[in-house]
C-alpha positions in Angstrom: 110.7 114.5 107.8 108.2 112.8 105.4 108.7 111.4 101.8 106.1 114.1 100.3 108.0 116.7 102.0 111.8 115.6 100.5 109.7 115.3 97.4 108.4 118.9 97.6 111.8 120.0 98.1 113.5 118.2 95.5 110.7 120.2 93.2 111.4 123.5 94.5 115.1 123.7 94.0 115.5 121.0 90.7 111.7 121.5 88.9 113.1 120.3 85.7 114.8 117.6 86.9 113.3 114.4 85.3 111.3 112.2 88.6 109.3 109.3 86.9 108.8 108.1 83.4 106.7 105.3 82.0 105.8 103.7 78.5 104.2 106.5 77.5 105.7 109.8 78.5 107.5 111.3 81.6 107.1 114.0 84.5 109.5 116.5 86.1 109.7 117.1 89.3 107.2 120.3 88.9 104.7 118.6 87.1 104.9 115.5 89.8 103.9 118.4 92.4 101.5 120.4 90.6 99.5 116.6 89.6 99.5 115.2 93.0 98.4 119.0 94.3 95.0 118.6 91.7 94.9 115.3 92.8 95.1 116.2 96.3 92.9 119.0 96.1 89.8 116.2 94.9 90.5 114.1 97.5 90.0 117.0 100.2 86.9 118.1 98.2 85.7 114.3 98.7 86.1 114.6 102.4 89.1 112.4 102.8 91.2 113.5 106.2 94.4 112.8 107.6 94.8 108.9 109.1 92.2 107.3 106.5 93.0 105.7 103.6 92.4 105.9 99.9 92.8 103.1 97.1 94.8 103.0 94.1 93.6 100.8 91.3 96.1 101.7 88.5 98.0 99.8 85.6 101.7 100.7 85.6 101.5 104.3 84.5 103.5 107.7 86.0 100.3 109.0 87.8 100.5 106.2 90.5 103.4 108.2 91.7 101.2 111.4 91.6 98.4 109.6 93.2 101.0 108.3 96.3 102.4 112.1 96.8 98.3 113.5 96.8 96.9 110.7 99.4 100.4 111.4 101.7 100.3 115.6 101.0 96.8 115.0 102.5 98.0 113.0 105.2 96.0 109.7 104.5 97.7 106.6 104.1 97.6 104.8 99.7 96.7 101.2 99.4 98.3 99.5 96.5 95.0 97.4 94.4 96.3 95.6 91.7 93.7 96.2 88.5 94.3 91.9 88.0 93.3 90.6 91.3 89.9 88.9 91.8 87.0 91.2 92.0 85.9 89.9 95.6 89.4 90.6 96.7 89.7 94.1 95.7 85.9 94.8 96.9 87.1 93.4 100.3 90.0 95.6 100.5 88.0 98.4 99.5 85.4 97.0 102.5 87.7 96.6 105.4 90.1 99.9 104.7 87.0 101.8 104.5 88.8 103.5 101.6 86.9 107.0 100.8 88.0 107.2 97.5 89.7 104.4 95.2 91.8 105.8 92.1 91.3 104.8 88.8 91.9 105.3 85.1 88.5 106.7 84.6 88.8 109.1 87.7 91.8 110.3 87.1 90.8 112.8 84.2 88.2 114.3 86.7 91.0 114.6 89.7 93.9 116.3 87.2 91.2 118.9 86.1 90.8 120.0 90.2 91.9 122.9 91.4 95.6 122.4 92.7 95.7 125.2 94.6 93.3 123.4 97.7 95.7 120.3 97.6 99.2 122.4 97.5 99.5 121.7 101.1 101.5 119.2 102.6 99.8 117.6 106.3 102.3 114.4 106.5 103.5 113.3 109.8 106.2 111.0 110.9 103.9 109.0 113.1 101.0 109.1 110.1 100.6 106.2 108.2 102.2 106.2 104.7 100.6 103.2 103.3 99.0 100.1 104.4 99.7 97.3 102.0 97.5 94.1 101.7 99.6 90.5 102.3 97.8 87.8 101.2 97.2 85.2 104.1 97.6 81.9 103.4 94.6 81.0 105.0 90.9 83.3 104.9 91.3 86.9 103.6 94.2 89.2 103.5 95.2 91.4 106.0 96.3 95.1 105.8 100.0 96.1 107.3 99.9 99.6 108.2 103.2 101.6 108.0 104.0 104.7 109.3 106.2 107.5 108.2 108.7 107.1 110.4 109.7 103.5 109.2 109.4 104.8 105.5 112.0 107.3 106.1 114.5 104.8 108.0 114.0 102.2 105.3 115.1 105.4 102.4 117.8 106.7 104.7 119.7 103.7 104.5 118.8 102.6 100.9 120.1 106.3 99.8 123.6 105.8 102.3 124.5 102.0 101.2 123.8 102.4 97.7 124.9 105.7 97.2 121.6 106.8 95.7 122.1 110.7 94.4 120.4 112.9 91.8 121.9 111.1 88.9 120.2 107.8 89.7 118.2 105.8 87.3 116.5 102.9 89.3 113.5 100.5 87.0 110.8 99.3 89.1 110.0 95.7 88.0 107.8 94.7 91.4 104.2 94.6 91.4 103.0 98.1 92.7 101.0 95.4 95.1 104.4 94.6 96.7 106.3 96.3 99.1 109.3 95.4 96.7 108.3 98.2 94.3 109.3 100.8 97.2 112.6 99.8 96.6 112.5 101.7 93.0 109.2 103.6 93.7 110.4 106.1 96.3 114.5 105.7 96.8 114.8 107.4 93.2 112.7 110.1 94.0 114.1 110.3 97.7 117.5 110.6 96.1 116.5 113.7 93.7 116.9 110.6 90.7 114.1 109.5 88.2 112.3 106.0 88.7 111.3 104.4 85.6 108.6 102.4 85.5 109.0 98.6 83.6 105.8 98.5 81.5 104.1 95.3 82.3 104.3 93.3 78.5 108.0 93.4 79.0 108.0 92.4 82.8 108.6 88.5 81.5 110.8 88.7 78.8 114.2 88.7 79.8 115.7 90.3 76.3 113.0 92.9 76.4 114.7 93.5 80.1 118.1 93.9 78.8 117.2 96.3 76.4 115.0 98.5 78.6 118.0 99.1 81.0 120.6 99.4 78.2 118.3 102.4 76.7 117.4 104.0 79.6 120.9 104.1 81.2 119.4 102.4 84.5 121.5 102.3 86.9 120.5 99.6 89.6 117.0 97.6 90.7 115.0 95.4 92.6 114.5 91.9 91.1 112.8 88.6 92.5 116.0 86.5 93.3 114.4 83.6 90.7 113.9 86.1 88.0 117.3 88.5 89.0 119.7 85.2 88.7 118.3 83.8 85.6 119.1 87.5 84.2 122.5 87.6 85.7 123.3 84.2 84.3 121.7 85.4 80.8 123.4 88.5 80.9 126.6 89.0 82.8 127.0 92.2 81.7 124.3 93.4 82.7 124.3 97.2 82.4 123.8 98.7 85.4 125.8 99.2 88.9 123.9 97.5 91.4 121.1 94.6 91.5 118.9 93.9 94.7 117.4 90.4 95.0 114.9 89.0 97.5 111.8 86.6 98.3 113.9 83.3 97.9 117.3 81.5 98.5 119.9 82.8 96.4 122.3 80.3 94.6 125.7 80.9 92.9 125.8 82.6 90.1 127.9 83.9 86.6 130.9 86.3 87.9 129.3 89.7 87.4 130.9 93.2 87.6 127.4 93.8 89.0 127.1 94.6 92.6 125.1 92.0 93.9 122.9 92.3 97.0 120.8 89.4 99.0 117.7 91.1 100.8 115.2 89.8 103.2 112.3 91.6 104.9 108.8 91.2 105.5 106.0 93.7 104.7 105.6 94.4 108.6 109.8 95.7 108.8 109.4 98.0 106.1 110.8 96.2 103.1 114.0 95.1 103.8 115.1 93.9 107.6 118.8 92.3 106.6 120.9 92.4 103.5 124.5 91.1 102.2 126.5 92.5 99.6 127.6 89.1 98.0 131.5 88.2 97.4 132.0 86.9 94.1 134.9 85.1 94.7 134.4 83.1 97.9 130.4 83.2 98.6 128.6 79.4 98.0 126.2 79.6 100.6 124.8 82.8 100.4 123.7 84.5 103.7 120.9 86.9 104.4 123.2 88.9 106.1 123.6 91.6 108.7 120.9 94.1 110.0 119.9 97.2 108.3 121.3 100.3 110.4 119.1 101.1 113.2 118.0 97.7 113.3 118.0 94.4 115.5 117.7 90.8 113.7 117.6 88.3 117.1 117.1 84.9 117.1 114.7 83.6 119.7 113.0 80.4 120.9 109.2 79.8 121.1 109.1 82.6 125.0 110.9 85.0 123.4 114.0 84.2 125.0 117.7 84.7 123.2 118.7 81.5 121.5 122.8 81.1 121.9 124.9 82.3 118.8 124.5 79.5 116.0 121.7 77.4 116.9 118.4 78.0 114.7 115.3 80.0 116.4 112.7 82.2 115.2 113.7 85.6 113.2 112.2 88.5 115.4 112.9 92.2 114.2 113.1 95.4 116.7 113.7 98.7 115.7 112.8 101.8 112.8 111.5 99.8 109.9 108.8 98.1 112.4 105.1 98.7 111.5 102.5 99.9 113.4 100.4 96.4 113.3 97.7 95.0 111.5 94.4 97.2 110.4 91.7 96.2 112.9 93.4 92.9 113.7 94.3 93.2 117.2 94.5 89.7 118.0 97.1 89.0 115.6 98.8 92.3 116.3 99.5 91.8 119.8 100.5 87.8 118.6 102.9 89.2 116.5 104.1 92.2 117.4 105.1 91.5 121.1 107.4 93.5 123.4 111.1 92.4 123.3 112.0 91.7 126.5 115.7 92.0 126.3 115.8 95.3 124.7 112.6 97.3 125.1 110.1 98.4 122.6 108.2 96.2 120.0 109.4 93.3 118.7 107.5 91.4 115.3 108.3 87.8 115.2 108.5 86.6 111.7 107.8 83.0 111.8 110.8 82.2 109.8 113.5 80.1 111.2 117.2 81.7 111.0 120.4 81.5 112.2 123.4 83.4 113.0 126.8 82.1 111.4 130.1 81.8 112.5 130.8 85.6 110.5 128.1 86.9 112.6 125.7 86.5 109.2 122.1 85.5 109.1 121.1 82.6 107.2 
């Protein structure tokens, strides 16, 4: 299946369920359907077709949601464009997807007023793009990481089993929607039946502001940048909520928290998260990456691609579900990165980090 399709069915049998709410008001499930159908029906009317892509310039507001459900009903792939970044960025992103449409606060007036009957369709395929998200090189411009369905719903599946996500979920998204961290509170709420709640961006830096936004909307768990999710932890051992995920740095020790804590790592091209440990409060000092996501392979390999031996350091190369489908036209760099494993068929991305496997069988 497709994320716009378990959406669809989540608002068909629970329509009044609550599915995303931001600083300003909320939407049910129904209303999430009938939006991204008018929404969906413009972009059809606008000649956008299945396998192209379509922008979405937005502050941190419920209809990005709607917009994501109408580009993937349609079977086009969303590109995350953060309203903040330089204007020759975003013009280049707009240049090189070859994005039909881009969606914005003034067009989004026009696209609710559609007709939603034209849009209520849903053309998503497991081997159509969801999304192609920009990562900014460190050198020249960025380059676009497309991902397909399939790796979207591998990532969710296993997010929804380990954490237990069900209809009674509450997940904040903090990320930037320009990050493939915000998925992780984006679409597992929503995936789950739940209702994702979307951190207004004023409070996204102050800490007590935080606090207070998950004790009053009953949150239940989130994504945080390891700097930012330890500094609350350590503020705030109490924190209210049942589980926190942290990524994008090293994780140090921190205050003993009945929080469950998780380490994640993944790159944009593995779908979000590639390897995660659920730390252990009492004995954890140096904290590992951990194990491989189900349906997933984390080997560590020297500079031919070869199998390093168990313990010594190598390159991090990922093989399985979560893997995308390369870079937009960037072929050069897609067949340098994305390579075939030799030792277990299929692709293989090498990540450029250095890793090894400990002595518990753990990444680090």
């Amino acid at each position: 299946t497709t994320f716009p399709k378990v959406i669809l069915e989540h608002a068909a049998k629970t329509p009044e369920a609550l599915a995303v709410v931001d600083a300003s008001s909320s939407l049910t499930y129904q209303q999430l359907d009938e939006q991204s159908a008018a929404i969906a029906g413009y972009l059809l009317e606008q000649g956008v077709r299945q396998g192209e892509f379509v922008g979405i310039k937005l502050p941190r507001q419920k209809e990005f949601l709607s917009s994501i459900l109408a580009i993937q009903r349609i079977g086009a792939a969303y590109i995350p464009i953060d309203p903040e970044y330089p204007a020759d960025r975003i013009q280049y992103m707009v240049d090189d997807s070859e994005a039909k449409v881009v969606i914005t606060p003034e067009l989004l007036p026009t696209m609710l007023a559609g007709d939603k009957k034209t849009g209520s369709v849903c053309m998503s395929q497991p081997d159509g793009l969801a999304y192609m998200i920009y990562t900014s090189g460190s050198t020249g411009n960025p380059k676009g990481v497309m991902q397909p369905h399939r790796s979207l719903s591998a990532f969710l599946a296993w997010r929804l089993s380990e954490l237990s996500l069900n209809n009674t979920c509450r997940l904040a998204c903090h990320a930037s929607f320009s990050f493939d961290a915000s998925l992780d509170d984006l679409f597992s709420p929503l995936a789950a039946g739940g209702t994702c709640y979307i951190m207004p961006d004023q409070m996204r830096k102050d800490m007590d502001a935080m606090y207070s936004f998950l004790v009053d909307n009953q949150i239940t768990g989130m994504t945080m940048s390891t700097q930012l999710g330890m500094a609350m932890i350590n503020e705030y051992p109490d924190l209210p909520i049942q589980f926190l995920m942290m990524g994008g740095e090293k994780m140090l020790p921190f205050k003993k928290t009945p929080v469950k804590i998780i380490n994640g790592y993944g790159p944009t091209e593995f779908t979000v998260c590639s390897s995660y440990h659920v730390v252990d409060q009492e004995k954890d000092i140096d904290i590992p990456i951990g194990r491989p996501v189900p349906n997933t392979y984390s080997f560590i390999c020297d500079k031919y691609g070869n199998l390093m031996p168990l313990g010594m350091a190598g390159e991090l190369c990922l093989v399985g579900n979560q893997i995308a489908d390369g870079y937009w036209k960037r072929q050069d760099l897609t067949a340098e990165k994305f390579v075939e494993c030799m030792f277990k068929g299929g692709r293989m991305y090498r990540t450029g980090d250095l890793a090894r496997y400990n002595a518990e069988g753990e990444l680090e």
